[in-house]
N, C-alpha and C positions, 0 to 999 in steps of 0.2 A: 162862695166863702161860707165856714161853718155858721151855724146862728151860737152865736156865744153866750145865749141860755136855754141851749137845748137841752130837753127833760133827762134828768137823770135816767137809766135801764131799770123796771119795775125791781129785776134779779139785783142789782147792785143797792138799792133800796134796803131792800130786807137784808142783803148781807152785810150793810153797814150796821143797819139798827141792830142784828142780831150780835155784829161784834160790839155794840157800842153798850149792850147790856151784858156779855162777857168780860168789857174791862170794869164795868164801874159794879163789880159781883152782884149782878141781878143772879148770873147763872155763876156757881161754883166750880171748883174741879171737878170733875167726871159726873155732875149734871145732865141728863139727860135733857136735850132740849123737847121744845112740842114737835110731835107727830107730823109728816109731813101733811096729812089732812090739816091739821088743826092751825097748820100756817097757814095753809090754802084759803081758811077762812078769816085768820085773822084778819090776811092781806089783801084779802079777794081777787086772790092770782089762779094761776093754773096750776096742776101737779109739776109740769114741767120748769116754770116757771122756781118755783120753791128746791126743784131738785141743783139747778143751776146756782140759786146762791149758795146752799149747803156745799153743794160740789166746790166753790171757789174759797170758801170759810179752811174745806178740806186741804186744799191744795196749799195752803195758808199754813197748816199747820195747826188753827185752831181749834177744830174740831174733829173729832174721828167717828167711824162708823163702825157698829156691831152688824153683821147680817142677820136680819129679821126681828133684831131690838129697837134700832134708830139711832141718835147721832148725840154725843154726849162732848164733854166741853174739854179740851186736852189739857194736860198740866202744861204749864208755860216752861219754854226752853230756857233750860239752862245758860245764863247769862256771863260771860264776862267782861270787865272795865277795862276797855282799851289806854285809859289815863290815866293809869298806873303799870309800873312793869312788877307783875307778879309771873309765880309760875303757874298752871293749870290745879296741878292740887293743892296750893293753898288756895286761889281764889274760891275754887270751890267747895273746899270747906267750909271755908265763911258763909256759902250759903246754904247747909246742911246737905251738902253732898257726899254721896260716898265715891271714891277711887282709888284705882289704882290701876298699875303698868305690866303687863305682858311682855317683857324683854326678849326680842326675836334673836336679835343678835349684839355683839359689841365685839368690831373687829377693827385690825389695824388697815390700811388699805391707801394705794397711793393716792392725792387726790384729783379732784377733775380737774380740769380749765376752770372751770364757773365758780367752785369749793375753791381753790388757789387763789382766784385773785381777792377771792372777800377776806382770806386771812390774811394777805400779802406773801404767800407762802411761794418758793422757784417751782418752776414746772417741776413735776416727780418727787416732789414731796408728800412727806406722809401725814394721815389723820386716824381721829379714830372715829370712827362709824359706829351709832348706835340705834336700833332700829326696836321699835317699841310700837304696839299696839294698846291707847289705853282703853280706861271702862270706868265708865261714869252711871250710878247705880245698877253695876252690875250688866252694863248694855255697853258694847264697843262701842267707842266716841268719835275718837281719829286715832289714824298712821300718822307716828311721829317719826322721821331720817332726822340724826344729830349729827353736826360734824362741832369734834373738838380739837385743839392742838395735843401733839400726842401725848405729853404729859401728865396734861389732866384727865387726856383719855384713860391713861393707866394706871391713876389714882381712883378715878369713876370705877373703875373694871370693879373696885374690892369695896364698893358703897352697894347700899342697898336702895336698888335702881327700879324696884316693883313698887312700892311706896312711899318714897321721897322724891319728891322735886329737885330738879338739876339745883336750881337756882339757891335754893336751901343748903346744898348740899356745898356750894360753892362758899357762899357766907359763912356759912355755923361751921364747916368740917376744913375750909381749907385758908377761913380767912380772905376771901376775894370779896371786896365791896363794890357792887355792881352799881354801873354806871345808866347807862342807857341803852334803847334798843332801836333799829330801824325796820322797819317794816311794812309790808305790802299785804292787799288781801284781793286777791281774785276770786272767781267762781270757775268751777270745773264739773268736769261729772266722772263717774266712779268707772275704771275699765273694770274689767272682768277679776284682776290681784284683788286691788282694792273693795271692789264689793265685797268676793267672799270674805276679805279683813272684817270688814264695818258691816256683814251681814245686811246688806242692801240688795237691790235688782244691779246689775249693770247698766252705766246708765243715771242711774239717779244721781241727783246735784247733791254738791259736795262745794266746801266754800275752803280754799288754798292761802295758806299765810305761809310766808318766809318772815324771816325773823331774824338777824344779825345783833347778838348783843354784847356788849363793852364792857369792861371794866371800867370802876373808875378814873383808874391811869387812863383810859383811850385803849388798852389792850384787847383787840376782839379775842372772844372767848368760847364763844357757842354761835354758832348757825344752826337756822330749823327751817325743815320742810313738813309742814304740816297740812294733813286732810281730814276736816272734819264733815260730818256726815249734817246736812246742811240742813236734814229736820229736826236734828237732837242738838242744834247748839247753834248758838248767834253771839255776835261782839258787840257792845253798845260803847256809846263814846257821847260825854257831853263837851261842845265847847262855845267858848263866850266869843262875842263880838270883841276885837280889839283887845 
């Protein structure tokens, strides 16, 4: 049986303290931290020792590495509130973000089995398909697939779909008071499409939301397949007991 106060890993040591002074800004954005000597002594570890926490801060997200400078403190991922139903470019505006949408395509097309039944639409009905690449300061974010009823797909076609938000577009231009949204969030990693989208390795983790959202009437209105690129972006969500 484990002993259930057995020593913490010297390596997970120093890579908590060393995150527990990046949250409470000991170290600021793009802070270089100490020298991999200089931790060696702090901690009175080995080189390998110090390379293993750094490495797993990295893998973290928290820190990045220059070759032959050393390891400086990352800007924190851009964040959004899952407790609330926003779209992507407003929420992040609100937190001084810049975006906008690379429109691949916006076609009419019959839909699948899987797209059919979330609208409640007959087999071989049609939707419209909108396929978007966005970019969040200027760095691809995620692959956004839209399915809309064809209607509003054909009102969308003549909106301007690079820098507005469906969801904006939906309220202020057409009058629809959005209701609610359902939604799932997996992890996946990037095939070989998707990487060159989101300029990644293939391969790299990528975090997958679907997304079904409603009118106020109960009317679904938009479905989304979205992949974002799983080190430039995270969902947060607070909620209460009871």
């Amino acid at each position: 049986m484990p002993h259930l106060l057995a020593p913490q890993p010297l390596h997970s040591l120093i890579r908590d303290r060393l995150r527990a002074q990046i949250t409470d800004g000991s170290y600021q954005h793009h802070d270089q931290l100490p020298s991999e000597k200089q931790l060696m002594s702090q901690f009175g570890v080995s080189r390998i020792t110090v390379r293993h926490a750094l490495g797993a801060l990295e893998q973290e997200g928290v820190v990045f590495k220059i070759a032959g400078k050393g390891c400086y403190v990352s800007k924190p991922k851009p964040t959004q509130e899952l407790g609330r139903l926003q779209g992507f470019a407003e929420a992040m505006s609100q937190r001084g973000h810049e975006s906008y949408n690379q429109v691949e395509s916006v076609a009419l097309q019959v839909a699948s089995p899987a797209v059919a039944i979330q609208f409640g639409l007959a087999p071989g009905a049609e939707v419209v398909e909108i396929r978007r690449v966005r970019y969040l300061d200027r760095i691809p974010i995620s692959v956004d697939v839209t399915y809309v009823p064809v209607a509003l797909g054909r009102r969308l076609a003549q909106e301007d779909l690079v820098t507005r938000d469906l969801f904006l577009i939906f309220e202020n231009d057409f009058g629809i008071a959005l209701g609610h949204a359902n939604l799932s969030i997996d992890a996946c990693v990037a095939d070989p499409i998707l990487a060159a989208q989101l300029q990644v390795e293939p391969g790299a983790p990528l975090l997958f939301l679907e997304r079904m959202t409603f009118a106020q009437d109960g009317q679904p209105i938009e479905l989304d397949y979205i992949h974002y690129r799983g080190d430039r972006f995270r969902y947060q969500l607070t909620i209460d007991r009871g």
